[in-house]
C-alpha positions as CSV (number, residue, x, y, z in Angstrom):
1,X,-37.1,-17.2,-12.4
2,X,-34.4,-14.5,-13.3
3,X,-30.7,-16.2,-12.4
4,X,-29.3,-13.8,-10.3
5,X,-26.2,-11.9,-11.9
6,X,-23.0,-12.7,-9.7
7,X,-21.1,-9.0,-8.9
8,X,-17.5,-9.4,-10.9
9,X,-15.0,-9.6,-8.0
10,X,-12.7,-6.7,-7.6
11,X,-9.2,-7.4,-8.7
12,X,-6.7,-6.6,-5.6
13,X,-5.0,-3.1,-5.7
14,X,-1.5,-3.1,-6.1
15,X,0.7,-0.5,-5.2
16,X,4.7,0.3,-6.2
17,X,6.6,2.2,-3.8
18,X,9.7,3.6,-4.6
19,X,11.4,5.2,-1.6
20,X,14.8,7.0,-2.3
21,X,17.6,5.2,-1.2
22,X,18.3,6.7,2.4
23,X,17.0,5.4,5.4
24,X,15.1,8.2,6.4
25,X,13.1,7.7,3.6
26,X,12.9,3.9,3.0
27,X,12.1,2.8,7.2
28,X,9.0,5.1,6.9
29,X,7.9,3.6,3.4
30,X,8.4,0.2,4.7
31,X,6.2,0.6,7.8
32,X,3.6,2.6,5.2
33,X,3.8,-0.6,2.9
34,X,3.5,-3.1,6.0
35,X,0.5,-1.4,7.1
36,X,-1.3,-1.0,3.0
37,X,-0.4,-4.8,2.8
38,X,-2.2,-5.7,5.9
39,X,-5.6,-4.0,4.8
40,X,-5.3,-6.1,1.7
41,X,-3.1,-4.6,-0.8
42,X,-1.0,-6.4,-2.8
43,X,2.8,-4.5,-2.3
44,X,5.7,-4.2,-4.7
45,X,8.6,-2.4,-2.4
46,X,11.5,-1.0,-5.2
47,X,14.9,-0.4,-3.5
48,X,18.2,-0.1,-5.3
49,X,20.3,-3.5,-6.4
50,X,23.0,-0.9,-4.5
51,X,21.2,-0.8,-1.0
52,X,20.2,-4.6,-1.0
53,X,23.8,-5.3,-1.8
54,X,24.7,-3.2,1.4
55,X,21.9,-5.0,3.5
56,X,23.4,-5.9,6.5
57,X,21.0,-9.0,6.5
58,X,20.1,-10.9,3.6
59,X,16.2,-10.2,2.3
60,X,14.1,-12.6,0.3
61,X,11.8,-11.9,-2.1
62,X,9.0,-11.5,-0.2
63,X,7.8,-10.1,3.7
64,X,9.1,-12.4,6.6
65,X,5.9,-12.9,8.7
66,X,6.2,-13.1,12.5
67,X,6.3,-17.0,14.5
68,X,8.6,-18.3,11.6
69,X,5.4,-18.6,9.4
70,X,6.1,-18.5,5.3
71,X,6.4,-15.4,3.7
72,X,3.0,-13.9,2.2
73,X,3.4,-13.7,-1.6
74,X,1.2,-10.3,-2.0
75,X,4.3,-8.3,-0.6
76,X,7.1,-8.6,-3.1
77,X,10.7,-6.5,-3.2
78,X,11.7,-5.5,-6.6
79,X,15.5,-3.7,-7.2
80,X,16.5,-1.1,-10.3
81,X,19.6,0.5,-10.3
82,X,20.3,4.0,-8.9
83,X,22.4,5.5,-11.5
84,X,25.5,5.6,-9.9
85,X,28.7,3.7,-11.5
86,X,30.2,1.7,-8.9
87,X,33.5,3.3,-10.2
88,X,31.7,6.4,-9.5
89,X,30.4,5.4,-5.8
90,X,33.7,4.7,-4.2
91,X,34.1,5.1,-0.3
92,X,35.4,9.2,0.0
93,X,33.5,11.9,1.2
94,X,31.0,12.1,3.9
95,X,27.3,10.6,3.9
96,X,25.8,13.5,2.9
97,X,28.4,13.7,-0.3
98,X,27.5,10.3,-1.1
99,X,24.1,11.2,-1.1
100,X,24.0,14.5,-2.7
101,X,25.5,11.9,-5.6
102,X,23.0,9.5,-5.4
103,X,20.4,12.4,-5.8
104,X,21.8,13.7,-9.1
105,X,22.1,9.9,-10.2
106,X,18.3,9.8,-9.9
107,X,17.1,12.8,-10.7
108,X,17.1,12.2,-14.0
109,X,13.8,11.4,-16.3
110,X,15.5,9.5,-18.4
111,X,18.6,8.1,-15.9
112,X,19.3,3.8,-15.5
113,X,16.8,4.4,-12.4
114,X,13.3,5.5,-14.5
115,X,14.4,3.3,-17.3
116,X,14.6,0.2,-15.0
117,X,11.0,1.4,-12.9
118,X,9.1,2.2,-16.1
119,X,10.4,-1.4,-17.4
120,X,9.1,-3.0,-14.2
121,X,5.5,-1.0,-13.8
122,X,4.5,-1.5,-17.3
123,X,5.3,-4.9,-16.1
124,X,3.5,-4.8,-13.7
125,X,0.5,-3.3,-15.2
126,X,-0.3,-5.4,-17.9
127,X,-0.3,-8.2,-15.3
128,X,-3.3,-10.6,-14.4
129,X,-5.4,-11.1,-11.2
130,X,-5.1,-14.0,-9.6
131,X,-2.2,-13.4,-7.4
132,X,-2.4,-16.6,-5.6
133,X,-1.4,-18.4,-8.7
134,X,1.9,-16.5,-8.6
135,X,1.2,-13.6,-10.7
136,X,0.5,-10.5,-9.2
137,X,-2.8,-8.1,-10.3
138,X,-2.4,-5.5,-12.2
139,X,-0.3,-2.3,-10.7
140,X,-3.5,0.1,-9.5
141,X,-1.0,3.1,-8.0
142,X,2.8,3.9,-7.9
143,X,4.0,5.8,-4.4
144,X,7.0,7.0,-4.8
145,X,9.1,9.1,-1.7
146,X,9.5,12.6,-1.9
147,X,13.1,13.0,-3.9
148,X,11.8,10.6,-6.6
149,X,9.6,12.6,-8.8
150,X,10.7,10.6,-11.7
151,X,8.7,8.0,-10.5
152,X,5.7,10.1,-10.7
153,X,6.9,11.2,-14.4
154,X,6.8,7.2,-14.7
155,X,3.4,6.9,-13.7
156,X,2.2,9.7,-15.9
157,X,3.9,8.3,-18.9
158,X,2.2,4.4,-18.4
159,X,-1.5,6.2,-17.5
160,X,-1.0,5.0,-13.6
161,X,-2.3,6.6,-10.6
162,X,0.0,7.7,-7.9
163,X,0.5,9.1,-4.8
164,X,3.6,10.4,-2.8
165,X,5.0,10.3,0.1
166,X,5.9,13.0,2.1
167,X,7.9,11.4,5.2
168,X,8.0,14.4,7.5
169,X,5.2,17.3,8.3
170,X,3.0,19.2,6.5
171,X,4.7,22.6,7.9
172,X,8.5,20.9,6.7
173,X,7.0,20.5,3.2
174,X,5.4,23.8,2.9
175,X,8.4,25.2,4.3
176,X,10.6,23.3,1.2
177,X,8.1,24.0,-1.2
178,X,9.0,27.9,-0.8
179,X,12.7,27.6,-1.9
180,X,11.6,29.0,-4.6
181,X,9.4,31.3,-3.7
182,X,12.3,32.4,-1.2
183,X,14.6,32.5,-4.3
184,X,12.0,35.2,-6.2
185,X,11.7,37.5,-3.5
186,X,15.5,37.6,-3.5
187,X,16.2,35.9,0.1
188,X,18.1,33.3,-1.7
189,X,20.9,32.6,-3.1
190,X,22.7,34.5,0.3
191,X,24.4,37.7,-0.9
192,X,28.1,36.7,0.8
193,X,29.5,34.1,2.7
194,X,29.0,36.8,6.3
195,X,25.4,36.3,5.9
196,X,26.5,32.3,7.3
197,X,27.6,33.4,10.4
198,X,26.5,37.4,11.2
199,X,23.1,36.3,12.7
200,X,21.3,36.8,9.1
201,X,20.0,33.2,9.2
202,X,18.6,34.3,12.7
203,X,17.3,37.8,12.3
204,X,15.5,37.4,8.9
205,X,12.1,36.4,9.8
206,X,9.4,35.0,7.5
207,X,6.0,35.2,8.2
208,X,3.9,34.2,4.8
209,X,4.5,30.6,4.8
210,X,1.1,28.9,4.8
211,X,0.3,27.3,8.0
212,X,3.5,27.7,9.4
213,X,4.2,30.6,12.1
214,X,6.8,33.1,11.5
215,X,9.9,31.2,11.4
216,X,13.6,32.8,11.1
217,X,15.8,31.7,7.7
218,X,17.9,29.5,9.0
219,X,15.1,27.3,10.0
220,X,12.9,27.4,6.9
221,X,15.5,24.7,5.4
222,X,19.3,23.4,5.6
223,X,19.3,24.3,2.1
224,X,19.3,28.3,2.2
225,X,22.4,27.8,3.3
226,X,23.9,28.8,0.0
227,X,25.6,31.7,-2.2
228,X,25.1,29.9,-5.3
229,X,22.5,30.5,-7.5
230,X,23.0,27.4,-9.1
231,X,23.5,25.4,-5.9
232,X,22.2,21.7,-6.6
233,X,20.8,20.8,-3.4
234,X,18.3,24.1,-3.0
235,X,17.3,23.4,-6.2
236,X,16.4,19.8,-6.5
237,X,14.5,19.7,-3.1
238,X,12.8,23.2,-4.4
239,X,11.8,20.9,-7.7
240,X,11.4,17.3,-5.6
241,X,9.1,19.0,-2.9
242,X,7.0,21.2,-5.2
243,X,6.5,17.9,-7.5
244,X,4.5,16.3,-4.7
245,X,1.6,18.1,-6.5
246,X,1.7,16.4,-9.4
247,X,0.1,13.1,-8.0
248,X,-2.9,12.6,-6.8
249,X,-3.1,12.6,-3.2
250,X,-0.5,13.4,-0.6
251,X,0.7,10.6,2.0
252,X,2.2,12.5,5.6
253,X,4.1,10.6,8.5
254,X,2.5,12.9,11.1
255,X,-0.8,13.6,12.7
256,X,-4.1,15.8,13.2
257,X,-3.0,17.5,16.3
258,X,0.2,18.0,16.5
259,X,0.7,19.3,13.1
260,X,-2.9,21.1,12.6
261,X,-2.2,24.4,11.0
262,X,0.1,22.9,8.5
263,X,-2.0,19.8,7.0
264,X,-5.0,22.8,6.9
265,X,-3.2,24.6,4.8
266,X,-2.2,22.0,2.5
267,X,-5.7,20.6,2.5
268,X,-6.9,24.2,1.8
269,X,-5.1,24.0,-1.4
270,X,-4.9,20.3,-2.2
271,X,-8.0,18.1,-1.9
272,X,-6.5,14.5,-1.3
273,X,-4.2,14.5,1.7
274,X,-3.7,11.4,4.0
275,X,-1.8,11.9,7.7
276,X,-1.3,8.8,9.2
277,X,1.7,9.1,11.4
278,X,3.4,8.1,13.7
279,X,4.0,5.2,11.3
280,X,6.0,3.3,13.5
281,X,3.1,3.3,16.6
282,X,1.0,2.9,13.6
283,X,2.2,-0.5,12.9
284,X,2.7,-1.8,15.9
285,X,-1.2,-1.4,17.4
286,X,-2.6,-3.1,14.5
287,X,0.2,-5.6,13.0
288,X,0.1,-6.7,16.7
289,X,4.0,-7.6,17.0
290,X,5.9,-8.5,19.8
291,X,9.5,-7.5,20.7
292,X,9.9,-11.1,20.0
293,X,8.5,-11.2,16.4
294,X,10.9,-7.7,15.4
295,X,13.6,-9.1,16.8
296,X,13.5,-11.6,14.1
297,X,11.0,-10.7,11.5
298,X,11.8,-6.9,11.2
299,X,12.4,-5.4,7.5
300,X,13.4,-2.5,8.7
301,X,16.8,-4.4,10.1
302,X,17.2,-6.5,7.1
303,X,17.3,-3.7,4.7
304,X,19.9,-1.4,7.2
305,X,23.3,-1.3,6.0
306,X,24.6,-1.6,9.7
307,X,23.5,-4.4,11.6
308,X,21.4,-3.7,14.9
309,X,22.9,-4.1,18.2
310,X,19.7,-5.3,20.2
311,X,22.4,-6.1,23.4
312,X,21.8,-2.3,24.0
313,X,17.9,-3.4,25.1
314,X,19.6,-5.7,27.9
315,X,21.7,-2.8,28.8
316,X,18.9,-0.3,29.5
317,X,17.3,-3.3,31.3
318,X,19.8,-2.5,34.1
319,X,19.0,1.5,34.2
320,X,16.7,2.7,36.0
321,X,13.6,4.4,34.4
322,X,14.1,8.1,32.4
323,X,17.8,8.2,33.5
324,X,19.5,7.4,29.9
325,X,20.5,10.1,27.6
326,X,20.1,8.0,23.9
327,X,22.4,10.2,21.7
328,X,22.4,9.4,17.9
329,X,23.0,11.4,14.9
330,X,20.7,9.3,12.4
331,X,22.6,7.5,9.1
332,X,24.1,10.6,6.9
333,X,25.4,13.2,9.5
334,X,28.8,13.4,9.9
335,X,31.0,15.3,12.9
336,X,34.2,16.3,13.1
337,X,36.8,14.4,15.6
338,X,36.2,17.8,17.2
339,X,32.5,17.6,17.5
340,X,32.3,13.9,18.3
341,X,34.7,14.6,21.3
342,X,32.9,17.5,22.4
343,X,29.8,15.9,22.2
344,X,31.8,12.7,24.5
345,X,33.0,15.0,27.0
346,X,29.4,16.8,27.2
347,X,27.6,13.7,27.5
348,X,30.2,12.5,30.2
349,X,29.7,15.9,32.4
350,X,25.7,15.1,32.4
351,X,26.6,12.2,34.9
352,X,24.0,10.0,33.4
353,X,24.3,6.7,31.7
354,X,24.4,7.1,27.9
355,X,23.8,5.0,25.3
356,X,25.8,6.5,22.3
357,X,25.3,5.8,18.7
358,X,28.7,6.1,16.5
359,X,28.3,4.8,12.9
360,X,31.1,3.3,11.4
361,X,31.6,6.7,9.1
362,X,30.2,9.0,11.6
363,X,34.0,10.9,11.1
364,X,34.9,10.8,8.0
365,X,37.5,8.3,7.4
366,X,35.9,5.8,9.6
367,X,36.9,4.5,12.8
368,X,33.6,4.3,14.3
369,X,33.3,4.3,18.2
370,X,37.6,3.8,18.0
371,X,37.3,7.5,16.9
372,X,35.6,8.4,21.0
373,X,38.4,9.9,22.9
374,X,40.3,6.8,25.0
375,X,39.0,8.3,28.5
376,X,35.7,8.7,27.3
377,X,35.3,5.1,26.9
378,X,37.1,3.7,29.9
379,X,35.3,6.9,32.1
380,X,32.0,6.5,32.0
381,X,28.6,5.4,32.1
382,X,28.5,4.6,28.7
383,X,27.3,2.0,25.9
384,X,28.2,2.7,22.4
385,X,26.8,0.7,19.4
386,X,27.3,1.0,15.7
387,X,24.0,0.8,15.1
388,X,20.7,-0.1,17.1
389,X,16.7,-0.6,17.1
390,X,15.5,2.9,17.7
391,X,11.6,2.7,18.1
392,X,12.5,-0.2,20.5
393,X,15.3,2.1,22.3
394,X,13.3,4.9,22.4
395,X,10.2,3.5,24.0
396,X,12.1,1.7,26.7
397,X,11.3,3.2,30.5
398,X,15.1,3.5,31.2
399,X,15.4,6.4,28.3
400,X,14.7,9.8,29.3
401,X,16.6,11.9,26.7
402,X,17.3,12.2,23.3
403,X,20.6,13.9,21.9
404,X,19.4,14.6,17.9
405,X,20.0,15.8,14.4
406,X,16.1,16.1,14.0
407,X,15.7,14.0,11.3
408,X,11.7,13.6,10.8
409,X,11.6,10.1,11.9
410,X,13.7,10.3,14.6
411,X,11.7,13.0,15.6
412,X,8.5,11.7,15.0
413,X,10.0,8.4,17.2
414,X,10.7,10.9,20.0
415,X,7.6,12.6,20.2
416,X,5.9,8.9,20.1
417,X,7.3,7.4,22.8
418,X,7.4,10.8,24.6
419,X,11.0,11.7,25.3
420,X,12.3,15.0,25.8
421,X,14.8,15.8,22.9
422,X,18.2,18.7,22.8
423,X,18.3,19.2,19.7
424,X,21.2,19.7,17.1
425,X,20.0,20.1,13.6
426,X,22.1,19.8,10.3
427,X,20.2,19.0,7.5
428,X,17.2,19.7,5.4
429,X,14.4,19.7,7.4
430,X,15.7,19.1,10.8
431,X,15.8,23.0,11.1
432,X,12.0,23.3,10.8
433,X,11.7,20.3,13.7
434,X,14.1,21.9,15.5
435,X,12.0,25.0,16.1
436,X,8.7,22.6,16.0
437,X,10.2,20.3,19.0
438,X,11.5,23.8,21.1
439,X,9.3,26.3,20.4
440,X,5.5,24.9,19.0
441,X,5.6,21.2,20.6
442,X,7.3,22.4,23.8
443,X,9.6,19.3,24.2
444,X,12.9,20.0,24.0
445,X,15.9,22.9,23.7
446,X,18.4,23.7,20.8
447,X,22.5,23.7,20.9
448,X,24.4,26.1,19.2
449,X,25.8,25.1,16.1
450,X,29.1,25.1,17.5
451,X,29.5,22.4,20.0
452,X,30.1,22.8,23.3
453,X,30.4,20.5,26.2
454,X,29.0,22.8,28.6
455,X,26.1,23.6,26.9
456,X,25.8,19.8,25.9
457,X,26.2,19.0,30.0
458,X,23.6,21.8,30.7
459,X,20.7,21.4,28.3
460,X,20.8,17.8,28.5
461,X,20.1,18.6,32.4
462,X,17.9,21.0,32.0
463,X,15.4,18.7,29.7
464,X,15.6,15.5,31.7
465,X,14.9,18.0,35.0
466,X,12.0,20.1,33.5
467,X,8.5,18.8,34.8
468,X,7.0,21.1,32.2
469,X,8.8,19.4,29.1
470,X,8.4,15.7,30.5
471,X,4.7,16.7,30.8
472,X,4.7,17.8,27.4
473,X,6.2,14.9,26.2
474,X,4.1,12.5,27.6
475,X,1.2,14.1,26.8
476,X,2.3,14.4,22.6
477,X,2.9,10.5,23.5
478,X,-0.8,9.9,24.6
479,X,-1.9,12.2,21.5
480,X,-0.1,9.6,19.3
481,X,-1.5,6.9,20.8
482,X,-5.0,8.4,20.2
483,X,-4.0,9.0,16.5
484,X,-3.7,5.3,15.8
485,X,-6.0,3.6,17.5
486,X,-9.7,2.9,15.8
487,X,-11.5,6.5,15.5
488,X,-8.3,8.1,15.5
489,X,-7.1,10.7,13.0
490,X,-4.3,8.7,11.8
491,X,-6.2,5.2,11.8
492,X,-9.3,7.0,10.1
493,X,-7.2,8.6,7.0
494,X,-5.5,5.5,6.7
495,X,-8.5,3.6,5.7
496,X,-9.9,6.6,3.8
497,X,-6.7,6.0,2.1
498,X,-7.0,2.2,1.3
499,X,-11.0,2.8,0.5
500,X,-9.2,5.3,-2.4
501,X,-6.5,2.3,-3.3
502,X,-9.9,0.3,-3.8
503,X,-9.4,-2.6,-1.2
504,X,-11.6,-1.4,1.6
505,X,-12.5,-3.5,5.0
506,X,-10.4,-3.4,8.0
507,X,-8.6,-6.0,10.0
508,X,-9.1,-4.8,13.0
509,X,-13.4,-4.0,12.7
């Protein structure tokens, strides 16, 4: 009789992610890496020695699992520096400054950062299998953030695969990936300073972005906002977004339905492209957790640089359901005193309960919720918190408005927990969500640029009163919902996704 041959087990894939270092980029790589490490991948998570420094809890080396149980060792955090001289760091400027810096740190090929990651994958990749003797397998992929293309130059150089990740929609990336095109048909840089405030932005309408409708200027990007030709911001998130082609598959924190015409036109030109957003919902439904377990066990938290005021949750406990306005400006905006006040004042002549999110550096030179106006404080309804637990905030009954930059994972967050946003956008592609949330998705309405507390007042109003955008709203919510669950979009192209890693099986069959 013929001895059977035994199959040679599969080692375990392993992936690196490398999310650049701001918060709208590493929360939504976290939940991505949670949800790869639960359908059996092996997880290295890269941030920078800089950010775990700033934690504003300490993190291990490994995943906390929920009920106090020990961490698993196939989900490992790794640090490299980001570039950046502490000398060189200091504490001036706004967020956005600060970050603009943090981007030239790392944009280099051959900067401390790709030094320090091409040191750690080939690593990595020359490992051995058996994890569970406290070596991890060999590195199978590298997933590196949009903004950290050198990771993918990385990947390249040590013959890995890789994949990025795009953490907004498929119409804000095709909308950044034609800077350039923008640029050579002479749109951009702007000829003169007027062309800021004249109604230029407004009135110049483009119509031949793939998948997206025709969308004014202004909208297309933060980062048209320019006269310079040599203007660093428009063109590293021309190169950073247009380098997303380089890997081999695309990774999207957003879903079938709501965002249809853009992921079929980046599927129509790329052949490997994975939506599996809302991320957030996403992990929840199938990790299972209770407010309990991310109370305590959340990585998000751990790896903030402010610490999360969960006392808000009691708060909202006491409001009655959809009659909070949540008002938060997301972790690099900053306002002037001017703003911040009008914004106060605005928010005050609603005559709702607010629960107000004022960051430490929210005004430049600090100050934090000291920098409200006095009567503000002592006047109203009002809770204010340095920092707090959006996802849980946002899907609490008592909210029933959100005040917002537009950041994609605050509007993603919105749209899954189905809250009517006014909408304020500043910054890269909060203009394009801007226009998705008011004008495509049907959930919300746009301030001016310049604040005003009567229009704050007003449109804050108007949304929490509309029965056509709460309608909206809840039904993008139940769409969401559908997108995660087993058979839905989101769900589906996630395992297609881990079936390409080269784990396979689901949890949850």
């Amino acid at each position: 009789m013929q001895t059977p041959v035994m199959a040679k087990p599969q080692p375990q894939p392993h992936v690196v992610v490398v999310p650049h270092p701001s918060l709208g980029h590493v929360n939504p790589a976290l939940q991505l890496a949670q949800m790869l490490h639960h359908h059996g991948v092996f997880v290295t998570f890269v941030s920078t020695e800089h950010k775990r420094r700033r934690s504003a809890q300490a993190v291990d080396d490994g995943l906390p699992s929920p009920r106090g149980g020990p961490p698993p060792s196939s989900f490992r955090f790794e640090t490299i520096p980001d570039g950046l001289l502490d000398a060189d760091r200091g504490g001036g400027g706004t967020p956005l400054e600060r970050d603009r810096a943090l981007s030239q740190a790392t944009s280099s090929k051959r900067g401390a950062a790709a030094q320090a990651l091409r040191e750690l994958v080939a690593r990595l990749r020359d490992g051995s299998t058996p994890a569970a003797a406290g070596v991890p397998p060999p590195v199978t992929c590298v997933i590196p953030t949009a903004l950290m293309s050198f990771a993918l130059d990385v990947a390249r150089e040590l013959r890995v695969p890789s994949m990025v990740f795009w953490v907004g929609t498929a119409a804000s990336l095709s909308c950044q990936m034609r800077l350039r095109e923008l640029r050579e048909r002479g749109y951009l840089p702007l000829k003169d300073a007027s062309c800021l405030t004249n109604g230029h932005l407004e009135k110049t309408i483009i119509d031949w972005i793939p998948g997206v409708p025709p969308i004014c200027l202004g909208d297309v990007s933060s980062f048209v906002r320019t006269t310079d030709a040599d203007d660093f911001s428009l063109r590293f998130n021309d190169t950073e977004a247009n380098s997303c082609t380089r890997a081999g598959a695309l990774i999207l924190n957003t879903f079938d339905i709501l965002d249809a015409a853009g992921l079929a036109a980046l599927r129509a030109e790329y052949p490997r492209v994975y939506a599996v957003g809302p991320l957030g919902l996403l992990l929840r439904r199938h990790l299972h957790h209770t407010d309990a377990d991310i109370d305590t066990d959340d990585p998000i938290a751990m790896l903030s640089p402010w610490k999360q005021d969960t006392a808000c949750l009691a708060w909202l406990d006491a409001r009655a359901p959809g009659s909070v306005v949540y008002a938060n400006f997301g972790s690099l905006l900053a306002l002037t005193t001017g703003e911040l006040a009008e914004f106060a004042w605005g928010l005050a002549a609603a005559g709702r309960p607010v629960l107000f999110v004022v960051r430490d550096d929210l005004v430049p030179g600090g100050g934090g919720p000291a920098a409200l106006p006095p009567a503000f404080l002592s006047g109203t309804r009002c809770y204010v918190a340095t920092w707090c637990p959006q996802e849980r905030v946002m899907r609490h009954p008592a909210v029933g408005c959100f005040l917002t930059h537009n950041g994609s994972s605050s509007t993603l967050d919105a749209l899954a927990a189905g809250v009517p946003v006014v909408c304020w956008p500043r910054f890269a592609d909060g203009y394009t969500n801007s226009k998705y949330a008011c004008e495509v998705w049907g959930v919300g309405l746009r301030l001016d640029a310049e604040v005003r507390r009567e229009q704050v007042a007003r449109l804050i109003g108007s949304v929490m009163e509309s029965e056509g955008i709460r309608a909206r709203a809840a039904r993008w919510k139940a769409e969401a919902e559908k997108a995660v669950c087993p058979g839905g979009s989101s769900y589906e192209s996630l395992l297609a996704m881990v079936k390409a890693l080269g784990a396979g099986g689901s949890p949850d069959s």
